[in-house]
mmCIF file as gemmi writes it, N, C-alpha and C atoms, coordinates in Angstrom:
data_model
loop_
_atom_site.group_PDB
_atom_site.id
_atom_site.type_symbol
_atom_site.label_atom_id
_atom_site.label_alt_id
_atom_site.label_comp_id
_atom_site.label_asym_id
_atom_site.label_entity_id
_atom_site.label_seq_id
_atom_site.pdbx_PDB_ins_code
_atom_site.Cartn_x
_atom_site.Cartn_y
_atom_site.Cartn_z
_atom_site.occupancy
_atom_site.B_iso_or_equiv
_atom_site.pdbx_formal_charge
_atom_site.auth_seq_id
_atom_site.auth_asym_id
_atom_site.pdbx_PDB_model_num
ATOM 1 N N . UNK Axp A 1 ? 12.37 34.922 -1.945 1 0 ? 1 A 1
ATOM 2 C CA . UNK Axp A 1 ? 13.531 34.947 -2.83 1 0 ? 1 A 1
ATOM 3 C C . UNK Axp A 1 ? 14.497 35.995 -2.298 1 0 ? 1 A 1
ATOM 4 N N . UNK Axp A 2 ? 15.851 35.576 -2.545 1 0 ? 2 A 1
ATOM 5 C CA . UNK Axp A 2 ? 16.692 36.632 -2.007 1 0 ? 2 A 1
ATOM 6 C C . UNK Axp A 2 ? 16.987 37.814 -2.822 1 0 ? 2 A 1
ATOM 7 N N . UNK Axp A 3 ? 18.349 38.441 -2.297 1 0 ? 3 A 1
ATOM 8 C CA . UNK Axp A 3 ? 18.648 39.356 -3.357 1 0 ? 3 A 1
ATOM 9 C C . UNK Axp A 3 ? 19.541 38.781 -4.54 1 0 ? 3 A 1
ATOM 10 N N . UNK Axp A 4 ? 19.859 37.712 -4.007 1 0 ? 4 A 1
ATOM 11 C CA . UNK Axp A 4 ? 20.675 37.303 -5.582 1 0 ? 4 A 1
ATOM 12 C C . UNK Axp A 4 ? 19.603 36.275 -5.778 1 0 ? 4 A 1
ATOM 13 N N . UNK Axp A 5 ? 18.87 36.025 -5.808 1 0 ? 5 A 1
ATOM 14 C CA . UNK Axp A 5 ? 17.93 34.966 -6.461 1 0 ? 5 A 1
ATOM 15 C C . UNK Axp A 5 ? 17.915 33.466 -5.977 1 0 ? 5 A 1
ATOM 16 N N . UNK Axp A 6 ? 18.656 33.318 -5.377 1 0 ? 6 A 1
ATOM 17 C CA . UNK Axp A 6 ? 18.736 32.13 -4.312 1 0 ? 6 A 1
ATOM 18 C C . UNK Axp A 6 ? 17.33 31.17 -4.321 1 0 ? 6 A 1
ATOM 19 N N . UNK Axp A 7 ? 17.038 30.274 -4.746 1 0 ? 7 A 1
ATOM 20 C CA . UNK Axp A 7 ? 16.079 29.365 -4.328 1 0 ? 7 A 1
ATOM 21 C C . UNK Axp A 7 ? 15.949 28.076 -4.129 1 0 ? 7 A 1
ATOM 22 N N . UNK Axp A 8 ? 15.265 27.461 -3.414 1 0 ? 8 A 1
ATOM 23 C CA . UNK Axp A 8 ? 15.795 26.668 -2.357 1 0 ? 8 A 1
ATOM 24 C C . UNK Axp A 8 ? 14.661 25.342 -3.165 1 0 ? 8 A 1
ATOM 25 N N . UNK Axp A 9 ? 15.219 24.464 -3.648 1 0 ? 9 A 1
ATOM 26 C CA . UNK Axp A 9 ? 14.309 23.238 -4.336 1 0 ? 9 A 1
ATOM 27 C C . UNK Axp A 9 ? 13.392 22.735 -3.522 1 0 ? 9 A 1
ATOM 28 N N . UNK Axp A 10 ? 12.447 22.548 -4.291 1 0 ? 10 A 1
ATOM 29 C CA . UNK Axp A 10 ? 11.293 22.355 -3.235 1 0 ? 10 A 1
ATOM 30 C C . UNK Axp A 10 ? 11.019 20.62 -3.853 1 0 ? 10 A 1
ATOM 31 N N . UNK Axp A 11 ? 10.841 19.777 -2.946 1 0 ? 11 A 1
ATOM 32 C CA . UNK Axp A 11 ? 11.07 18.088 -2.474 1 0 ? 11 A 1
ATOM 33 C C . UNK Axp A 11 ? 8.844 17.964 -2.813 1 0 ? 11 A 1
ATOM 34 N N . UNK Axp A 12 ? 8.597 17.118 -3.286 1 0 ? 12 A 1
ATOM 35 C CA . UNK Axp A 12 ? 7.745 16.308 -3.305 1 0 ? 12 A 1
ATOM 36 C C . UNK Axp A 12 ? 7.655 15.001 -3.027 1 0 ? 12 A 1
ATOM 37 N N . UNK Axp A 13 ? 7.009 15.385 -1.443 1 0 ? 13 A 1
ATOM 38 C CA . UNK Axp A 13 ? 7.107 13.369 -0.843 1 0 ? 13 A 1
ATOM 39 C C . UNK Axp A 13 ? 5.697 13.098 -0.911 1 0 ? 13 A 1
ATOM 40 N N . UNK Axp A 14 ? 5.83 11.905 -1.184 1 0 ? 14 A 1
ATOM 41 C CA . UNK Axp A 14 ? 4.646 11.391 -0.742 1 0 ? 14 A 1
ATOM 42 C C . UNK Axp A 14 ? 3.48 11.109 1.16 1 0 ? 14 A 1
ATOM 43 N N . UNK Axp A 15 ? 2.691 11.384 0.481 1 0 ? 15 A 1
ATOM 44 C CA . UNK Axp A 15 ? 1.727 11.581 2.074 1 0 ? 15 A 1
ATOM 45 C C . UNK Axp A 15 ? 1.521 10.12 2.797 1 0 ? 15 A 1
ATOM 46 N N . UNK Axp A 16 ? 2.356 10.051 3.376 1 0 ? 16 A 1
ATOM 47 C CA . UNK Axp A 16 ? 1.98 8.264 4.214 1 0 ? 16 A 1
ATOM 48 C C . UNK Axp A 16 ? 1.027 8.31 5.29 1 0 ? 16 A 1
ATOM 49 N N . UNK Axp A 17 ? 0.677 7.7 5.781 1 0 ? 17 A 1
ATOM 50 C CA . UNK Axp A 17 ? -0.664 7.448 6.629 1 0 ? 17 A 1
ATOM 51 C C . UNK Axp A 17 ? 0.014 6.39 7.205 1 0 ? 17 A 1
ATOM 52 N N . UNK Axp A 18 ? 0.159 5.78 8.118 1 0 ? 18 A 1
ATOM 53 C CA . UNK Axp A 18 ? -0.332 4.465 9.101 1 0 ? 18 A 1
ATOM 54 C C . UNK Axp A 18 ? -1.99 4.246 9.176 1 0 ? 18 A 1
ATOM 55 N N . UNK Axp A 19 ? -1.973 2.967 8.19 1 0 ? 19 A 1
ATOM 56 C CA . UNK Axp A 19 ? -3.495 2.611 8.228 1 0 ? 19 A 1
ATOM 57 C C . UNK Axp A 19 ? -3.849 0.873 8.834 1 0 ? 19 A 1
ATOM 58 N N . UNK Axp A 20 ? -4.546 0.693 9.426 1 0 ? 20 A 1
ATOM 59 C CA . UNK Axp A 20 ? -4.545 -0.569 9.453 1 0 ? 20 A 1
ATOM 60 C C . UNK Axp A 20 ? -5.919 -1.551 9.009 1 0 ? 20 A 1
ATOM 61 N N . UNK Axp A 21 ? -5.724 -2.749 7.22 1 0 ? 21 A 1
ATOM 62 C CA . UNK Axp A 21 ? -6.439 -3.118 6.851 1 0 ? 21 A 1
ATOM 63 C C . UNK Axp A 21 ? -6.431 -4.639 7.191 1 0 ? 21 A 1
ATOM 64 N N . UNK Axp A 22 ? -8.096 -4.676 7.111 1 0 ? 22 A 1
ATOM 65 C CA . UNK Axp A 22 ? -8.312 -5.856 7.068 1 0 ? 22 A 1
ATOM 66 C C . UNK Axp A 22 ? -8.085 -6.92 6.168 1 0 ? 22 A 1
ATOM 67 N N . UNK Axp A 23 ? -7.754 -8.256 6.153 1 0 ? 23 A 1
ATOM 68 C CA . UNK Axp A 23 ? -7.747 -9.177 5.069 1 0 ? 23 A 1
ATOM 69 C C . UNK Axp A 23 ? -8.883 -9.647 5.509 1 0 ? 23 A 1
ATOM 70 N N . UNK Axp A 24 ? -9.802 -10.132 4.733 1 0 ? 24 A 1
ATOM 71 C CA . UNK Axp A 24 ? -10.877 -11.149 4.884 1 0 ? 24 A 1
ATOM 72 C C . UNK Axp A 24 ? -10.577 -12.517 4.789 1 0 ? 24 A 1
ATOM 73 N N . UNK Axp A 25 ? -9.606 -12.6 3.835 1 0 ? 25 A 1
ATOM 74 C CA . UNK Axp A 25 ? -9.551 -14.024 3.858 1 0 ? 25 A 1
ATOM 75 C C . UNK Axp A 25 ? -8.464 -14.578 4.534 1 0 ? 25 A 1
ATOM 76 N N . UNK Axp A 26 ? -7.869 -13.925 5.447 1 0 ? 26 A 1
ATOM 77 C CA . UNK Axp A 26 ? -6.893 -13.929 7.076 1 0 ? 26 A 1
ATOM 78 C C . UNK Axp A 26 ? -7.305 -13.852 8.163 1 0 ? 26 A 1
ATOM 79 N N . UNK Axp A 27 ? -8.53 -13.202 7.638 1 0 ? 27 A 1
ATOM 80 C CA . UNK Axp A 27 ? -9.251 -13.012 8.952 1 0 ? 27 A 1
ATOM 81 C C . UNK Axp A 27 ? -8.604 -12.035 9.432 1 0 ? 27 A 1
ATOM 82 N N . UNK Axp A 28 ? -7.69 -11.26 9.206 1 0 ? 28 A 1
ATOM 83 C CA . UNK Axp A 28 ? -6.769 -10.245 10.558 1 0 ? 28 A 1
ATOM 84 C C . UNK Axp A 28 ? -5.962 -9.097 9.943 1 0 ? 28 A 1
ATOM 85 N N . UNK Axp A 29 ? -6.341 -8.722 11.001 1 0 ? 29 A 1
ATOM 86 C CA . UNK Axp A 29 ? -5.948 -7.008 10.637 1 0 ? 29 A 1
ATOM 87 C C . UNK Axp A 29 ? -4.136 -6.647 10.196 1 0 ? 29 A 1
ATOM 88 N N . UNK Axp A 30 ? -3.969 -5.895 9.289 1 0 ? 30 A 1
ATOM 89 C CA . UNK Axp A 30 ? -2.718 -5.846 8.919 1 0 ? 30 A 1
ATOM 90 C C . UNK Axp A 30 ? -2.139 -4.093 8.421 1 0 ? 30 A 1
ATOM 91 N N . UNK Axp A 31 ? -1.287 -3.858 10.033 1 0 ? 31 A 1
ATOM 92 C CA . UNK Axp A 31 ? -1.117 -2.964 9.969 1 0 ? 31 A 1
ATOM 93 C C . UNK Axp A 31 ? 0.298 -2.265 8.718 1 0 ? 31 A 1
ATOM 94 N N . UNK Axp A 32 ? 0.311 -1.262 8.056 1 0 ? 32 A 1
ATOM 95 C CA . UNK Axp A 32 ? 1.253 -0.625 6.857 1 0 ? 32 A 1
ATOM 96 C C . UNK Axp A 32 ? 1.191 0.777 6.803 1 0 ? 32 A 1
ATOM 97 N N . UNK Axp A 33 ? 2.265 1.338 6.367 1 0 ? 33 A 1
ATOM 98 C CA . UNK Axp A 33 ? 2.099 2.392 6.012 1 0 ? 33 A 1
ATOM 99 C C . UNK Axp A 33 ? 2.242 2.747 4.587 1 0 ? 33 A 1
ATOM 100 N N . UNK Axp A 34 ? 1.214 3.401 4.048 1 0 ? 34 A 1
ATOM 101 C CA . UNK Axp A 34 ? 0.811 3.638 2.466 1 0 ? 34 A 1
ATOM 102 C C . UNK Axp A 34 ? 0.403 5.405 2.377 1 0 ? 34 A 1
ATOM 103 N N . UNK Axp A 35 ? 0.797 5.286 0.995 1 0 ? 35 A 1
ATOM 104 C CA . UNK Axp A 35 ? 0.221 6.537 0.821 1 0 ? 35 A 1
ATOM 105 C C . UNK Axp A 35 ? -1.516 6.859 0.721 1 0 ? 35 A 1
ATOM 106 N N . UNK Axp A 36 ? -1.963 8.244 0.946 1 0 ? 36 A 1
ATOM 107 C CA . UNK Axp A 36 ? -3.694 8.294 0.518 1 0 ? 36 A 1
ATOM 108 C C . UNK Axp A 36 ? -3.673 7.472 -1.101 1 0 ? 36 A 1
ATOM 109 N N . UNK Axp A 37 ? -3.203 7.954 -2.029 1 0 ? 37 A 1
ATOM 110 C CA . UNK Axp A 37 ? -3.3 7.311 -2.848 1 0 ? 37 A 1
ATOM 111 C C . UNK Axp A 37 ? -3.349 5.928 -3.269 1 0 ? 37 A 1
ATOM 112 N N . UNK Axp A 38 ? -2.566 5.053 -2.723 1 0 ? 38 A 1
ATOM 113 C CA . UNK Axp A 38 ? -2.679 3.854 -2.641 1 0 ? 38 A 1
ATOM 114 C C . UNK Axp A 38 ? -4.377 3.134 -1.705 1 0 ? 38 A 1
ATOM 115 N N . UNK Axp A 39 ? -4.125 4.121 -0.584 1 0 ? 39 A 1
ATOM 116 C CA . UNK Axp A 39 ? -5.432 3.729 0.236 1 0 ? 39 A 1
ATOM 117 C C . UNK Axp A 39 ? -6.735 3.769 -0.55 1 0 ? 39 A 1
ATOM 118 N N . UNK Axp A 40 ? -7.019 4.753 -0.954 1 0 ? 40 A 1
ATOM 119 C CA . UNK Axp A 40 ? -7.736 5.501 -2.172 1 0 ? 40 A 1
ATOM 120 C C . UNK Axp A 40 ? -8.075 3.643 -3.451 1 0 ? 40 A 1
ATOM 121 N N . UNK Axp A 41 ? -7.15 3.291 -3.712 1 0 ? 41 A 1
ATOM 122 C CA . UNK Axp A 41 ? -6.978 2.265 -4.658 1 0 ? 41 A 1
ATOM 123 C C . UNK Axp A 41 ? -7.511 0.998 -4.009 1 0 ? 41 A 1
ATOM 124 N N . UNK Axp A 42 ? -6.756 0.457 -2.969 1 0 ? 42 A 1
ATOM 125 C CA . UNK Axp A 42 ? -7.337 -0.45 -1.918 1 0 ? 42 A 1
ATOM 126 C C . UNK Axp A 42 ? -9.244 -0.583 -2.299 1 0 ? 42 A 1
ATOM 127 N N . UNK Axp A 43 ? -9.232 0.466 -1.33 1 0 ? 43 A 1
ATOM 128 C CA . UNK Axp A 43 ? -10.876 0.686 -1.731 1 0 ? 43 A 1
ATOM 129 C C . UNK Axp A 43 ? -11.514 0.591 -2.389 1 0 ? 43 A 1
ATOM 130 N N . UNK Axp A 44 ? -10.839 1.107 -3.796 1 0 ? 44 A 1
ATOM 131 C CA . UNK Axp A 44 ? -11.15 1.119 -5.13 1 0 ? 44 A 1
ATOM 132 C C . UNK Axp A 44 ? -11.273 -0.581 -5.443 1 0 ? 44 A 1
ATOM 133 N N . UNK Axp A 45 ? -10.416 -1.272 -5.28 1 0 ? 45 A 1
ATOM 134 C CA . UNK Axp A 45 ? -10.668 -2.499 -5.925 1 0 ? 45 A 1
ATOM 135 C C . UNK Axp A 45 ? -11.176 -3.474 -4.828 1 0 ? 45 A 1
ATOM 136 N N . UNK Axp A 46 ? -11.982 -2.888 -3.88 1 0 ? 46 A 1
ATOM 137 C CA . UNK Axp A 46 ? -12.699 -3.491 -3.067 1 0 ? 46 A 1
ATOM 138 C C . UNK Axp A 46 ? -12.368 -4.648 -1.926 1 0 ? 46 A 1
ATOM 139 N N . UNK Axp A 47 ? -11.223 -3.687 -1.251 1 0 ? 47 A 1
ATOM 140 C CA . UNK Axp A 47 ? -10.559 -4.467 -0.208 1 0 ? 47 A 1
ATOM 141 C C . UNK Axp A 47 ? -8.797 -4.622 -0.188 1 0 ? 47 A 1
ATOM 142 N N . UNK Axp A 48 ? -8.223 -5.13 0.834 1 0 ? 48 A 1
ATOM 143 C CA . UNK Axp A 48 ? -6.792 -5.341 0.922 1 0 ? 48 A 1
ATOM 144 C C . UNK Axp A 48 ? -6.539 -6.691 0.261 1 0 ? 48 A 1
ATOM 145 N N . UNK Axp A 49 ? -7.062 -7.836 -0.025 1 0 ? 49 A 1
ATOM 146 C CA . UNK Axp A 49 ? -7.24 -9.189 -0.624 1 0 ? 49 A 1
ATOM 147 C C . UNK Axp A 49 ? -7.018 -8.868 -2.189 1 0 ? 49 A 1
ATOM 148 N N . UNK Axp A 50 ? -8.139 -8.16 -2.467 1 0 ? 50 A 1
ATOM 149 C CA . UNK Axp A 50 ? -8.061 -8.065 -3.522 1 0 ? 50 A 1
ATOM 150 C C . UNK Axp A 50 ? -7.45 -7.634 -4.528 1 0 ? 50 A 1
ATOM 151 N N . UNK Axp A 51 ? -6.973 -6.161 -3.859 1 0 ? 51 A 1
ATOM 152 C CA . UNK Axp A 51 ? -5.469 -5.088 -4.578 1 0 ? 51 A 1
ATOM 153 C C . UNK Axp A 51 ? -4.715 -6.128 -4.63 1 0 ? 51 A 1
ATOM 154 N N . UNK Axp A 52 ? -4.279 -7.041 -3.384 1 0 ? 52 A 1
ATOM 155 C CA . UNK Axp A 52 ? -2.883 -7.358 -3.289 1 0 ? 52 A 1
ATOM 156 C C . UNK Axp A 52 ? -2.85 -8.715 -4.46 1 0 ? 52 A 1
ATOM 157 N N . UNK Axp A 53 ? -4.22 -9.064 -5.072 1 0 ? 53 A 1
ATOM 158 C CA . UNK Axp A 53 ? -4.145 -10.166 -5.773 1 0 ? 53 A 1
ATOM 159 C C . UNK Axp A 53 ? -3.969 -9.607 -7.572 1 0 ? 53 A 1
ATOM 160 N N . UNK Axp A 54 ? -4.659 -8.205 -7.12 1 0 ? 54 A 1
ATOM 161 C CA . UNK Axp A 54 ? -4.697 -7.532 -8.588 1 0 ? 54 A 1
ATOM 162 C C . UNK Axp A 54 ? -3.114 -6.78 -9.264 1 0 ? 54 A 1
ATOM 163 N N . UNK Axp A 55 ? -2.235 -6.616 -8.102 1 0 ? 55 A 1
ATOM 164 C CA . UNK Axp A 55 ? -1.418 -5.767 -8.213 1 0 ? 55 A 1
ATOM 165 C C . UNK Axp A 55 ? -0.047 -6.477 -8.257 1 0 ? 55 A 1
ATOM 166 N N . UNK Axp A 56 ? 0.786 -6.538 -9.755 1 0 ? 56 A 1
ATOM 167 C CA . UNK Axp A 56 ? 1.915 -7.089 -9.755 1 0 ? 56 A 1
ATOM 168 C C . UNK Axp A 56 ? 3.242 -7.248 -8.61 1 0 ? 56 A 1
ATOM 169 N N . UNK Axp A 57 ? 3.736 -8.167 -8.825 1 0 ? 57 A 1
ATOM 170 C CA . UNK Axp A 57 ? 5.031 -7.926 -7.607 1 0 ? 57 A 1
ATOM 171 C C . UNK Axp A 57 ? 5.632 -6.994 -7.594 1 0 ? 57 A 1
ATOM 172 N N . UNK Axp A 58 ? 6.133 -6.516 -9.126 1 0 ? 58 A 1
ATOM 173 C CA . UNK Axp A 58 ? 7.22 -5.279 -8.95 1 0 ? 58 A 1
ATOM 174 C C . UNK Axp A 58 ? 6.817 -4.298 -8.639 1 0 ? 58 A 1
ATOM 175 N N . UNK Axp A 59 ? 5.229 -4.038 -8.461 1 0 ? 59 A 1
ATOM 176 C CA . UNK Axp A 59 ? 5.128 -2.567 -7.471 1 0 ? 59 A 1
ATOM 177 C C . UNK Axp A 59 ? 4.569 -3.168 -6.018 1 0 ? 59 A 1
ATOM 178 N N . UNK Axp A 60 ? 5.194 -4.165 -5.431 1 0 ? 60 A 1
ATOM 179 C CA . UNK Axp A 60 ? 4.84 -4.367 -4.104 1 0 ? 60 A 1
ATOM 180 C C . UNK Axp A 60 ? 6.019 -4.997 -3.238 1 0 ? 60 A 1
ATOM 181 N N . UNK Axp A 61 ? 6.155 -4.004 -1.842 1 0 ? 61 A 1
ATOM 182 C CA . UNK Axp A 61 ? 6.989 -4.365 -1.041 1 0 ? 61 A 1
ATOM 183 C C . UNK Axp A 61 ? 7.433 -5.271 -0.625 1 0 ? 61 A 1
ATOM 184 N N . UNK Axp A 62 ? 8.438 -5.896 -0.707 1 0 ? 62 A 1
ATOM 185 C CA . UNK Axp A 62 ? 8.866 -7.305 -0.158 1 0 ? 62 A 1
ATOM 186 C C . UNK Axp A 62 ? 7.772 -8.215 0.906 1 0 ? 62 A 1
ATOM 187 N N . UNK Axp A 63 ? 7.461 -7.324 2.147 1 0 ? 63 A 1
ATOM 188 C CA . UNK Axp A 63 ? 6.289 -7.291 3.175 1 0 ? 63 A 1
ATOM 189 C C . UNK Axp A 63 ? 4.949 -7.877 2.406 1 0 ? 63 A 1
ATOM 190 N N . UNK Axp A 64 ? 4.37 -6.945 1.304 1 0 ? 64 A 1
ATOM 191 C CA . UNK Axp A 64 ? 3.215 -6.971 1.013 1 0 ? 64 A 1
ATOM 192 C C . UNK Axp A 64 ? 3.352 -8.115 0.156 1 0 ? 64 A 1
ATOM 193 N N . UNK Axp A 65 ? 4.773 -8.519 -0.675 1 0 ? 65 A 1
ATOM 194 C CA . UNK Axp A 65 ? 4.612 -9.902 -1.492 1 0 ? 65 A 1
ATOM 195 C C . UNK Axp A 65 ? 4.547 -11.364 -0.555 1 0 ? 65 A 1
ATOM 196 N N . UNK Axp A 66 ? 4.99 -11.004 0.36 1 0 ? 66 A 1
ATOM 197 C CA . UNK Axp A 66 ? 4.943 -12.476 1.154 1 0 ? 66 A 1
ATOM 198 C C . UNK Axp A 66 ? 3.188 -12.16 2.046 1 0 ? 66 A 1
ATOM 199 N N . UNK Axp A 67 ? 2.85 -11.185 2.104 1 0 ? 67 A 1
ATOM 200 C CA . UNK Axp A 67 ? 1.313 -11.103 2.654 1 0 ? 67 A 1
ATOM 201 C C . UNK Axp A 67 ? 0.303 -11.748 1.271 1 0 ? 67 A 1
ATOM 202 N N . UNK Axp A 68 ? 0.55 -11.621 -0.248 1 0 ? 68 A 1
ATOM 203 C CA . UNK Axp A 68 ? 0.315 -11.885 -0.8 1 0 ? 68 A 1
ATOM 204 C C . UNK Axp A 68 ? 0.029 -13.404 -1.03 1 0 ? 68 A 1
ATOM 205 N N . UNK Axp A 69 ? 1.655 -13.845 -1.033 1 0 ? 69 A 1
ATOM 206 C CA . UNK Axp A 69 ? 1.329 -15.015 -0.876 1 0 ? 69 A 1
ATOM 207 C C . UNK Axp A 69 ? 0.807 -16.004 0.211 1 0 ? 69 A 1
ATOM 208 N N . UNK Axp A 70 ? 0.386 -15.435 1.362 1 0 ? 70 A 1
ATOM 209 C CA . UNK Axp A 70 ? -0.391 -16.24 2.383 1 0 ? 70 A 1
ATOM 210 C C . UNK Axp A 70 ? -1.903 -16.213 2.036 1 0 ? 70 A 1
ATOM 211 N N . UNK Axp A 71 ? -1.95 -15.062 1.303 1 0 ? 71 A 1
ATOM 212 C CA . UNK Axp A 71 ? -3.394 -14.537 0.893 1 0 ? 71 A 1
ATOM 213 C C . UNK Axp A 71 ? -3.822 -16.068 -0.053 1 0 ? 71 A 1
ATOM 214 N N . UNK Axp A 72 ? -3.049 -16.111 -1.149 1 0 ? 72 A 1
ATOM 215 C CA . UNK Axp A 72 ? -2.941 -17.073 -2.165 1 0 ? 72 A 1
ATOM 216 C C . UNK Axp A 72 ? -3.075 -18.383 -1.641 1 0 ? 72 A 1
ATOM 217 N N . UNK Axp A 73 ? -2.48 -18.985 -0.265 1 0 ? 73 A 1
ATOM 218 C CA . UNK Axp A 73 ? -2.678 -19.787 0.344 1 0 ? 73 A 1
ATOM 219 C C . UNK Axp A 73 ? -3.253 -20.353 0.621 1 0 ? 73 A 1
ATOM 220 N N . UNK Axp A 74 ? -3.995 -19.202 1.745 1 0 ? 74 A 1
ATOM 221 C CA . UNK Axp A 74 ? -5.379 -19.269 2.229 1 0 ? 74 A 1
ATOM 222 C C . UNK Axp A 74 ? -6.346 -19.443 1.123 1 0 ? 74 A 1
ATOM 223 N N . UNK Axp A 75 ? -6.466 -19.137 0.076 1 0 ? 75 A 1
ATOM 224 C CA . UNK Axp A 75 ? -7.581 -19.282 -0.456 1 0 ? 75 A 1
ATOM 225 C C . UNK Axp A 75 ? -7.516 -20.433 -1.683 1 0 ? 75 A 1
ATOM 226 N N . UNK Axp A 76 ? -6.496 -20.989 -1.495 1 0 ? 76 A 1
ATOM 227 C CA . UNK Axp A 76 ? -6.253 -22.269 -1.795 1 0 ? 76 A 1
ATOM 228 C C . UNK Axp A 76 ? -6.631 -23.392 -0.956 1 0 ? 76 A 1
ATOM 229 N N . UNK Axp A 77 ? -6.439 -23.407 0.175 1 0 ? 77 A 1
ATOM 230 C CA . UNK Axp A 77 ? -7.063 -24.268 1.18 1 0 ? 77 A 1
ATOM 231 C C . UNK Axp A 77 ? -8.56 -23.801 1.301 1 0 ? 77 A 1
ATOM 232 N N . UNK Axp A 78 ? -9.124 -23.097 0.99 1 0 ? 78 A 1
ATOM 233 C CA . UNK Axp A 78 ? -10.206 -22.61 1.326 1 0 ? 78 A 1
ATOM 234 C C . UNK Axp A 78 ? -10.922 -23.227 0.283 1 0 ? 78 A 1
């Protein structure tokens, strides 16, 4: 701190990772960048298939909604 009290705002970003998950039912690896937290969740609901089937559109990236819907696809033909 200065002498006149000067302080400088302190920014909270989020922690991104470059991770790269598997789809199972793509068969193929799909590289993103997410936060630990999100990764953390992934896991949690037991895979990249599955979040992306559990998890509404409006919290998912344009990217991850059209990965979605191939997901949906695939396991329609399947």
């Amino acid at each position: 701190v200065s002498h006149a009290h000067n302080k400088t705002r302190r920014r909270f970003l989020p922690n991104l990772q470059v991770a790269s998950l598997v789809s199972t039912t793509l068969g193929e690896s799909v590289r993103m960048r997410l936060c630990t937290n999100a990764l953390r969740t992934v896991e949690h609901k037991g895979g990249l298939d599955e979040y992306l089937l559990d998890t509404r559109d409006v919290n998912l990236t344009p990217e991850m909604i059209r990965l979605k819907k191939r997901v949906r696809k695939a396991q329609a033909a399947a």
